[in-house]
N, C-alpha and C positions, 0 to 999 in steps of 0.2 A: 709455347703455343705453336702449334706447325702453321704453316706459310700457308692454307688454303682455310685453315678457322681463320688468322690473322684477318687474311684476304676477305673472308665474307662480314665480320665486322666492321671493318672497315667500311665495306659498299653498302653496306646496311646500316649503319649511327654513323657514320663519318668521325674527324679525327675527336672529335669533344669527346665521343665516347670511350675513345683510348686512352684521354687525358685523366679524364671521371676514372677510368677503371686501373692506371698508373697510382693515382690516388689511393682508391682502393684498397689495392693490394700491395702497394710497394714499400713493404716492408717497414713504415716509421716504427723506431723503438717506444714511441709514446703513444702511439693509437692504442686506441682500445679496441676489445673484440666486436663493437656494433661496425668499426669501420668496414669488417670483410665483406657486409652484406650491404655498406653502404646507408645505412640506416638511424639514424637515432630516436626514441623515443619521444626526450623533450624538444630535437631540432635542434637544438646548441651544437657546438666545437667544444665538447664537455671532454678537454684533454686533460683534467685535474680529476676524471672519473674515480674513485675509491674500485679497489679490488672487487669489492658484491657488486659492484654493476660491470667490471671486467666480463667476470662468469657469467652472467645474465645475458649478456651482450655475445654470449657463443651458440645459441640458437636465437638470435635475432630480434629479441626483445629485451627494451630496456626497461631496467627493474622498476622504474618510474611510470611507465606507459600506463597508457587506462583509466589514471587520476586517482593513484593510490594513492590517497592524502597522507596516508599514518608510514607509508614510507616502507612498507611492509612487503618490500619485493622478494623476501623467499616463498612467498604464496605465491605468488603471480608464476615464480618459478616452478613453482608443483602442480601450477592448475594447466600453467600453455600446455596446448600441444599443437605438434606441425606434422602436417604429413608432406614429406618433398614430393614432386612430381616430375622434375628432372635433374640432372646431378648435380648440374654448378653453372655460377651467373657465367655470361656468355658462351656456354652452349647453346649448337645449333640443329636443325633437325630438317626434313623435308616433311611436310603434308599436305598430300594433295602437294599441286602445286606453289604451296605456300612455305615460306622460310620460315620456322618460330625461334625464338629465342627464348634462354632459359633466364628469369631475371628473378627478381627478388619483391614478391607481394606485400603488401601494407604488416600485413598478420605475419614475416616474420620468414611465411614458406616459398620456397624456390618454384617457381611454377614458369610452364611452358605460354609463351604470350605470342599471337600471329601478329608479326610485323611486316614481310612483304611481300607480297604476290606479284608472284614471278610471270604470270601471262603479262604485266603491263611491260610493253615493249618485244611480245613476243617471246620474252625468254624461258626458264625450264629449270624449275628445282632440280637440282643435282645432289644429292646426298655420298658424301664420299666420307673414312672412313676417322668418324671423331667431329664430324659437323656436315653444313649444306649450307651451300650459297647460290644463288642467278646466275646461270650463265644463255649466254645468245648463243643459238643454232647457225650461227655464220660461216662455219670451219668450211661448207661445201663437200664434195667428192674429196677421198684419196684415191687416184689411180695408181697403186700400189697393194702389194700383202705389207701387214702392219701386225705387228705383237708389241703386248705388254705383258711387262715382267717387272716390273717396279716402277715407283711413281713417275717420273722421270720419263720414261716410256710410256707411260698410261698419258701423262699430262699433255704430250703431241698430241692425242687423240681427242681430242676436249674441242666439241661444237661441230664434230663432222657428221655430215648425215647419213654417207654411206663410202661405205670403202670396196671397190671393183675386184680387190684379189681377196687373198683368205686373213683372218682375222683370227691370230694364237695369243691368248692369254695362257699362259702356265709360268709353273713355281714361281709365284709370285707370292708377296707377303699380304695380299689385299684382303678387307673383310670385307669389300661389298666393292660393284662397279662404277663408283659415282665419275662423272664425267662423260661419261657415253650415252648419254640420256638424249643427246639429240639424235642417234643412230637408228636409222628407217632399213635400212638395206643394206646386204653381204655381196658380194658379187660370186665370193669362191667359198670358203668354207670354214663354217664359227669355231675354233677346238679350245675347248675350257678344258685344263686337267693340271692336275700336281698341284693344285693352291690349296695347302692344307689349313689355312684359316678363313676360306671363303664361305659366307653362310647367305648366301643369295645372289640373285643373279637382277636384284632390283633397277639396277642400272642400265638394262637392254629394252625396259620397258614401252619405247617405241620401235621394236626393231618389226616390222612386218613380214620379213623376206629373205632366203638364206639361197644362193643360187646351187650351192656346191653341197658337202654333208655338214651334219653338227653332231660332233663329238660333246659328251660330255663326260669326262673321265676316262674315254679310251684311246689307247695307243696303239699301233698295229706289231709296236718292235720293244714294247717294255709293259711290265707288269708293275701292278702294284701306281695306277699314275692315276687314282679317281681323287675326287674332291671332297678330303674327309668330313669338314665340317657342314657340307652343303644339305640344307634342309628342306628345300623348295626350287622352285625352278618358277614361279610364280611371277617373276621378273619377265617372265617370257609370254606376257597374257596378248601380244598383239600379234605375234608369231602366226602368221597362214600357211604359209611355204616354204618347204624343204624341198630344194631342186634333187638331192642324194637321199643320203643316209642318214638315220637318226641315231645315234649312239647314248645311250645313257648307260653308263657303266663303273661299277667298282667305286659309289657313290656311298660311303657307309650311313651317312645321316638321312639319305633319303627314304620321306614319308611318301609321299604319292607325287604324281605328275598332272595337278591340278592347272598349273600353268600354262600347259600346253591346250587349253578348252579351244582357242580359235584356230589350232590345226586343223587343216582339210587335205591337204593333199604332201605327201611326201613320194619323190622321185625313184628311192631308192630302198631299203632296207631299213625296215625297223625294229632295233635292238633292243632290248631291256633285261639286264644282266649284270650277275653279281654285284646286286646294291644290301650285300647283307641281309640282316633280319628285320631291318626299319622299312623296307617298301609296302606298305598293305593295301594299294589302289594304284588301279591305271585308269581312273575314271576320267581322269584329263585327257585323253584319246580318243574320246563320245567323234568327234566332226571326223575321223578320218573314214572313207569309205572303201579306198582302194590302197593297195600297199605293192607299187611295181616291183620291190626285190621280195627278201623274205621275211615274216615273222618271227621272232625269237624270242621269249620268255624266257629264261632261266634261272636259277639258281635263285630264287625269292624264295625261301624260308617261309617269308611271314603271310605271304598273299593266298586268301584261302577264294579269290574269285578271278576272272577272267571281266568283269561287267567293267564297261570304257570301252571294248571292243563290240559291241554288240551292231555297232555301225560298218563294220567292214566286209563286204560283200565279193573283195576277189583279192588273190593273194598270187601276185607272178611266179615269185618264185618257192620256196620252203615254208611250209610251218615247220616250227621246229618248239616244243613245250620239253623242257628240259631241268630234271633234278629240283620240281617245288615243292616241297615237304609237306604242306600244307593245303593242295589244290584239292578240293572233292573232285570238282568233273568240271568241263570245259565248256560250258552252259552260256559265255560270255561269248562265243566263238557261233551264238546262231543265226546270223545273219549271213554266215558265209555259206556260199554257193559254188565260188570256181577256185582250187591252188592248181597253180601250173608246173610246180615241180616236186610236187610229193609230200609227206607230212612224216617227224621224227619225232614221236610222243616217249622220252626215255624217264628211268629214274625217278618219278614221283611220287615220293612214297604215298601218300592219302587217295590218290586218284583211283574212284571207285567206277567213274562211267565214263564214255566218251561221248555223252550227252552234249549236244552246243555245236554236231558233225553233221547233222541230220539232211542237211541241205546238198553238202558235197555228195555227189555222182560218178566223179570220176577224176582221174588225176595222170599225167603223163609221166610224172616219178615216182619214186618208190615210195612205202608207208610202211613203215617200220615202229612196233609196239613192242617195247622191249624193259626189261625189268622193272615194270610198276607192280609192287607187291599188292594191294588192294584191288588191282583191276579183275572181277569175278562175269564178265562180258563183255562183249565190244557194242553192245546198243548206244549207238549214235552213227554208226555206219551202216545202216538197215538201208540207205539210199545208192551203196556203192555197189557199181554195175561193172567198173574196169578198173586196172590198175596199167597202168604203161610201162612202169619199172616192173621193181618188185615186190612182193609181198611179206614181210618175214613178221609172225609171231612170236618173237621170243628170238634171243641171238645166242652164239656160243662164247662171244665174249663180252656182251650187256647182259646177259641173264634171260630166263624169259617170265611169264606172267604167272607166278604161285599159286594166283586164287582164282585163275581165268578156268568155267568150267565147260564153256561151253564156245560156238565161232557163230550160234544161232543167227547174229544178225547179217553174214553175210551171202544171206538167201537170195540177193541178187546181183552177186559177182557172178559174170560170166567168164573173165578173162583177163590171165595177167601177160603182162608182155615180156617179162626176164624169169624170174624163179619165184616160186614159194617156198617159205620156211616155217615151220612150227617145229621149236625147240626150246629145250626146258621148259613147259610150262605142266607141272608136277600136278595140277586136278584137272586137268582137260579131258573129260570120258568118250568125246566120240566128237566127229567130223561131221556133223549132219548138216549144218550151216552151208557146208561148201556145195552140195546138191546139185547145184548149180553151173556150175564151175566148168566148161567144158574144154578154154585154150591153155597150157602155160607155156610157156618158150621156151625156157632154158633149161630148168632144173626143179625137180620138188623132192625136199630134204624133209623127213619125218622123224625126229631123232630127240630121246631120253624125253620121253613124254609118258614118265610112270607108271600111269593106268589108263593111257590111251590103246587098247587092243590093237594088234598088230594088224589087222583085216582092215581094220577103222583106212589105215592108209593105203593099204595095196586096194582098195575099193576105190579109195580115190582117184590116184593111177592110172587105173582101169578105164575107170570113164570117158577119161580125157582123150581129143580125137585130133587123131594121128598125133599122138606127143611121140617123138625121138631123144627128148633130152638125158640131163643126167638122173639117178635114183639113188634117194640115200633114205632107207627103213630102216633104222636102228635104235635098241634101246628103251621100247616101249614096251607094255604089257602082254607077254606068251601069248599066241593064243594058235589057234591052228594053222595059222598063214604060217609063211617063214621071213625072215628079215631077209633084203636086199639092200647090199651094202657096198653095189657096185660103184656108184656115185659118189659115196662119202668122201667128204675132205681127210 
């Protein structure tokens, strides 16, 4: 038995119980099999038991039990049934704040029984890996950074409320974080990653407050460092504040980020990337409103919505929606109104609309729409009126938009402040959307846009007042213009 089941037995039945359960199980070559559960039947020290009450006696009933006169215990044997409910006498568990123990019912079955409750005295079920016991929130402050990496290192950290520097858990062999349960506050920054038997984060469930970023699963200088077996983050339901960054990342088991419900404000950048095929929700992001760095979705496979986000209203730095196989349209994204440095929509194969944009007007970085094979329009940006970077539809080294046929909705751009590009996007028939369009500053690139007429672009050109920059026409549909391909790269 490891030293911290020991330990909770003990504080919980004191030594009788240890004596009782030495009995037990301590191996007499004359007991019989009712002693494992502790139990007999008729009540006697029936160490002269016959072999048929042996076997009777290994699911916890003795073949006498019940007042079978005629003595007829292979019936009694074929009629019991048990269903267990937890695995073996003294295990332990957390619920709610209550300790149960696993013990052995009348009838025979192993069932979970509430023995202490841990608010008396102020203390705090702790559930650690193979049982739970009581412990007091006395540890106070560490003014220190602190990691744990095995028990040893974890078991320092046992009753403190909050620690002033950063807090690293990695490769460690933990399934769960018992002991940290009295942890209210981070001062510097949470980083979970490389514990490849971690399947919850139940143990930070008072953590309110993170000052610095929280990693979970990312590394800036190694790949391959998420938390394979992690299924939730649900441990994290008291969680408000992220002073940084939110990193959830290269998580394979993760389902949703339910856990995160009482987030409201995070300081820095919000990441959500490559957690495989298992992410299908970010509904646990509903309270955030504002996101100071930038937004980043990627690489979710299985996420066919944006809804969890419908609360974010300003985004300082990047949108960035990246390689989701599965996203239809960005519907989840309409509550936003202001990004302050541009938006990066690459790679996703299903995405059909940019519906969920409708709000955005204008942006000081570039916006870049670039190899989403489904996108047949850009309606959700029917409210953009400027770009401050660039503009590019289609790139020469992401691809550009197969099924995009038209730029109708951006009838009320009037001005980008670096280049426009429309490239590769093989059904685009005409520029009419651009109409509008009177400043660009640096460059406008028209190139390998198949059945886009060649006039469609030098009209464009044209328009535009006093442009001196560069010109790149090439590659598009003959028609009586002629290509200009002074500009091209």
């Amino acid at each position: 038995m490891r030293w911290r089941q020991l330990l909770a037995v003990i504080v919980l039945f004191g030594p009788a119980f240890i004596s009782q359960a030495c009995r037990d199980g301590g191996g007499d070559a004359d007991a019989d099999a009712d002693s494992d559960v502790g139990t007999d039947g008729d009540g006697e020290g029936d160490a002269d038991r016959d072999a048929d009450a042996d076997i009777d006696g290994d699911i916890g009933v003795d073949a006498d039990s019940g007042g079978d006169a005629d003595g007829d215990h292979e019936s009694d044997f074929e009629t019991a049934s048990c269903e267990h409910t937890c695995p073996s006498a003294g295990s332990t568990r957390c619920v709610g704040n209550t300790v149960e123990i696993c013990a052995s019912h009348p009838d025979g079955c192993m069932v979970w029984d509430a023995s202490v409750d841990c608010s008396d005295g102020g203390r705090v079920c702790s559930a650690f890996d193979g049982g739970a016991l009581c412990i007091s929130c006395d540890g106070g402050a560490l003014d220190a950074d602190a990691s744990a990496f095995d028990e040893a290192s974890l078991s320092t950290l046992v009753g403190l409320s909050s620690v002033t520097g950063d807090l690293v858990i990695e490769d460690a062999p933990f399934l769960s974080l018992g002991g940290l349960e009295c942890l209210e506050g981070i001062g510097g920054s949470l980083i979970v990653r490389g514990n490849p038997d971690l399947a919850n984060l139940d143990g930070l469930f008072r953590l309110a407050s993170i000052g610095g970023d929280l990693w979970i699963g990312y590394d800036p200088e190694a790949w391959d460092r998420g938390n394979r077996s992690l299924v939730d983050v649900d441990g994290l339901s008291s969680l408000a504040t992220i002073g940084g960054d939110l990193w959830v990342y290269d998580n394979d088991a993760l389902t949703d980020l339910d856990g995160f419900g009482r987030l409201s404000s995070v300081g820095g950048s919000v990441v959500v990337a490559f957690n495989s095929d298992s992410l299908t929700s970010l509904r646990g992001l509903h309270g955030l409103r504002s996101i100071e760095g930038d937004l980043d979705i990627s690489d979710a496979d299985a996420l066919t919505s944006l809804e969890g986000l419908e609360g974010v209203e300003s985004i300082g730095g990047v949108l960035r929606i990246y390689n989701n196989q599965s996203l239809p349209d960005l519907e989840g994204l309409r509550g936003l109104t202001s990004i302050g440095e541009g938006m990066h929509i690459w790679y996703n194969g299903a995405l059909a609309s940019l519906s969920g944009l409708n709000g955005v007007t204008s942006t000081e970085g570039s916006i870049l729409i670039e190899g989403n094979d489904f996108l047949g329009s850009l309606d959700g940006l029917d409210g953009l009126t400027w770009v401050g970077g660039s503009l590019a539809i289609g790139d020469y080294e992401f691809g550009g938009n197969p099924s995009l046929v038209n730029v109708d909705a951006l009838s009320h751009l009037a001005s980008i402040g670096a280049s426009l590009y429309i490239w590769y996007d093989y059904a685009l028939t005409n520029l009419d959307g651009l109409s509008a369009l009177a400043s660009v500053g640096t460059g406008v690139f028209v190139y390998e846009n198949f059945v886009l007429p060649t006039c469609e672009a030098a009209t464009l050109v044209e328009q535009l007042i006093a442009f001196d920059g560069r010109v790149c026409i090439r590659g598009n549909l003959a028609d009586t213009c002629a290509d200009d391909g002074s500009g091209c790269p």
